[in-house]
C-alpha positions as CSV (number, residue, x, y, z in Angstrom):
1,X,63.9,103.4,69.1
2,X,66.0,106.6,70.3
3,X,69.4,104.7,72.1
4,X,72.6,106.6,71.6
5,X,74.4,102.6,71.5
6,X,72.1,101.3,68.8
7,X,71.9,104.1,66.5
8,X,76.0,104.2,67.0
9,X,76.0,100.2,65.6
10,X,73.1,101.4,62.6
11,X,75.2,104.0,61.8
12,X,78.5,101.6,61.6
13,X,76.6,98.9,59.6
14,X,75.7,102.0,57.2
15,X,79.4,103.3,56.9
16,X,80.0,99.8,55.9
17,X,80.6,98.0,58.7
18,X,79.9,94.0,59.2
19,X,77.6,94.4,62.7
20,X,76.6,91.2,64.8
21,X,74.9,91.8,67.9
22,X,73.9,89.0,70.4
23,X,71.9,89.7,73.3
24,X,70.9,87.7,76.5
25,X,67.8,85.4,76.4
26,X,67.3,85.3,80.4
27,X,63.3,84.9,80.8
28,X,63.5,88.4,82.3
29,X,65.2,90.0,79.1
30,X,62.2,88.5,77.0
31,X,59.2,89.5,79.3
32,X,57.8,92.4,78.4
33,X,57.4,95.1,75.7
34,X,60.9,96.9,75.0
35,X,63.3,93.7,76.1
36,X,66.1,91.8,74.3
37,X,63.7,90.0,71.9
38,X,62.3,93.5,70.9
39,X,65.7,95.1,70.3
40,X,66.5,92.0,68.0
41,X,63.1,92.4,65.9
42,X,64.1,96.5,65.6
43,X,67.8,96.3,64.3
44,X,66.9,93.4,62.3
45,X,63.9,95.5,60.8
46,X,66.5,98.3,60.3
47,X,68.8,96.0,58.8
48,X,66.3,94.7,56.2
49,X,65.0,98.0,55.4
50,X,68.2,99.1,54.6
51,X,70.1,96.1,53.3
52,X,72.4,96.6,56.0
53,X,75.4,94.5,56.9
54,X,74.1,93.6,60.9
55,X,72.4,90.9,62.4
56,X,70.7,90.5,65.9
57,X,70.2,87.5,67.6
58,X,69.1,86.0,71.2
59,X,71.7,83.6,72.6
60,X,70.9,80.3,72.5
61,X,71.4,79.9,76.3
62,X,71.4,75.8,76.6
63,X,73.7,75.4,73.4
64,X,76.0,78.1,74.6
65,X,75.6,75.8,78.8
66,X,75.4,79.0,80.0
67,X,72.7,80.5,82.6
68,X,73.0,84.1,81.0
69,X,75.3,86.7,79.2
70,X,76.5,89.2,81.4
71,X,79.3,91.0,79.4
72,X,78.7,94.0,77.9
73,X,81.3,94.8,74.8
74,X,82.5,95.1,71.6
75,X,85.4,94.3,69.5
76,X,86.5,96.9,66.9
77,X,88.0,96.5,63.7
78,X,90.1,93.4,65.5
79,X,91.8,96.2,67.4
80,X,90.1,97.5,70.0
81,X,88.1,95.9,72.6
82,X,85.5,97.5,74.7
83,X,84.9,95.4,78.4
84,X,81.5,97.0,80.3
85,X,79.1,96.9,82.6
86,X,77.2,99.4,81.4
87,X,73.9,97.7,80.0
88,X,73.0,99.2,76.4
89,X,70.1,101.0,77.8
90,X,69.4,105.3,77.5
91,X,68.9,105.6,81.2
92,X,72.3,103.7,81.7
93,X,74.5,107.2,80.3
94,X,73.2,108.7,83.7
95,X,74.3,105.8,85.8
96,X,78.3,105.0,87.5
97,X,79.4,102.6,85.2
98,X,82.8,100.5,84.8
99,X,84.4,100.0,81.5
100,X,87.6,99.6,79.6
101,X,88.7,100.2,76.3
102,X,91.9,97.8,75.4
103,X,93.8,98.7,72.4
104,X,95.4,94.8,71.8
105,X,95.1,92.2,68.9
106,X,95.9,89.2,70.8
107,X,93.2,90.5,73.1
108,X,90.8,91.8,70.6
109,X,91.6,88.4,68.4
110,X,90.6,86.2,72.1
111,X,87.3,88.3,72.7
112,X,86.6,88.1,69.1
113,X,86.6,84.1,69.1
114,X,84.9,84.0,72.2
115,X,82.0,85.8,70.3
116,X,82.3,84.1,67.4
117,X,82.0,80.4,68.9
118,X,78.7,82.0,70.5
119,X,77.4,83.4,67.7
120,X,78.2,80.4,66.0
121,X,76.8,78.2,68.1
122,X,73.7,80.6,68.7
123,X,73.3,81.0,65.2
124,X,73.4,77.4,63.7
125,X,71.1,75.9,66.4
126,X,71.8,72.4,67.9
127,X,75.0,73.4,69.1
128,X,77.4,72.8,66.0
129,X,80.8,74.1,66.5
130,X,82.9,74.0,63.1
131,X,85.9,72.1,62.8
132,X,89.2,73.7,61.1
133,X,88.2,71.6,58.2
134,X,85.1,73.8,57.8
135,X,82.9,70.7,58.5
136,X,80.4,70.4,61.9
137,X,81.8,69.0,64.7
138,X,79.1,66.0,64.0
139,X,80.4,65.6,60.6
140,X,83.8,64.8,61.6
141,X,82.9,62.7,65.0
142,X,80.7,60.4,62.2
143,X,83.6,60.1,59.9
144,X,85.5,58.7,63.2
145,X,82.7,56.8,64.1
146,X,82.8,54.7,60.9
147,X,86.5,54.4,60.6
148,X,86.0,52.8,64.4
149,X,83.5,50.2,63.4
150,X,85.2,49.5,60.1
151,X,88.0,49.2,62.1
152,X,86.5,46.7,64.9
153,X,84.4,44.3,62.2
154,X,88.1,44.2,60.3
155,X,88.9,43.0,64.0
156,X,85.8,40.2,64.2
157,X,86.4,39.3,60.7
158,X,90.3,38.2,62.1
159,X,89.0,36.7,65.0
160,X,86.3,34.8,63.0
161,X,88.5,33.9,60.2
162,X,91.1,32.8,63.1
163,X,88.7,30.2,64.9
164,X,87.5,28.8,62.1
165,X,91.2,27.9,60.6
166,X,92.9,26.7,63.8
């Protein structure tokens, strides 16, 4: 695959570089023979080959509640932060494109957890966002869950106990 923006994220992944790429999954970035799902077979390939820090994925579109990723980008380092329309494509180096690098780590901290809680959730299937505590969000709401109903039979056991005394 000759693309000036892939071979620049093979060649970072082979400098050493930890590279996570996550691409669109709207129906018409799947449907034919050199698409998003394509792309994501390739640099995965590469990555295997190679034993290459980068992985490629398809966004999990109904975890994520989103109709389709439109932002082009990257984040650099936690530094840098590269906002774009240009789509990743050879033939888009000839077209007028819009894009800004920002040289910011609040901003390049904010784009990079945006990302992350896609990849994340993209990634894990099912939608599970971690907690802080490093558990699924699942894990924690069932931990609540039972101290709730231990919490309302200690309340029926009162009650009971209650009418049965007086």
């Amino acid at each position: 695959m000759m693309n000036p923006f892939f071979d620049a994220l093979i060649s970072a992944a082979r400098r050493g570089c930890e590279v996570k790429v996550l691409l669109d999954a709207k129906e018409y970035n799947l449907d034919g023979n050199n698409d998003n799902d394509e792309v994501v077979a390739w640099l995965n390939g590469v990555a295997r080959a190679e034993n290459l820090n980068l992985r490629a994925e398809i966004a999990d579109l109904d975890a994520l509640g989103l109709l389709k990723i439109h932002n082009k980008g990257a984040i650099i380092d936690g530094q840098k932060v590269l906002i774009s329309s240009l789509n990743w494509k050879s033939c888009s180096l000839h077209n007028r494109e819009a894009g800004v690098i920002v040289e910011s780590e609040p901003v390049a901290r904010y784009y990079e957890q945006v990302f992350m809680h896609d990849w994340n959730l993209t990634v894990k299937g099912g939608g599970e966002i971690l907690h802080p505590s490093g558990k699924t969000m699942s894990e924690e709401w069932g931990k609540i869950f039972y101290i709730a109903l231990t919490f309302v039979i200690t309340v029926v056991i009162f009650l009971l106990i209650k009418r049965y005394r007086g």
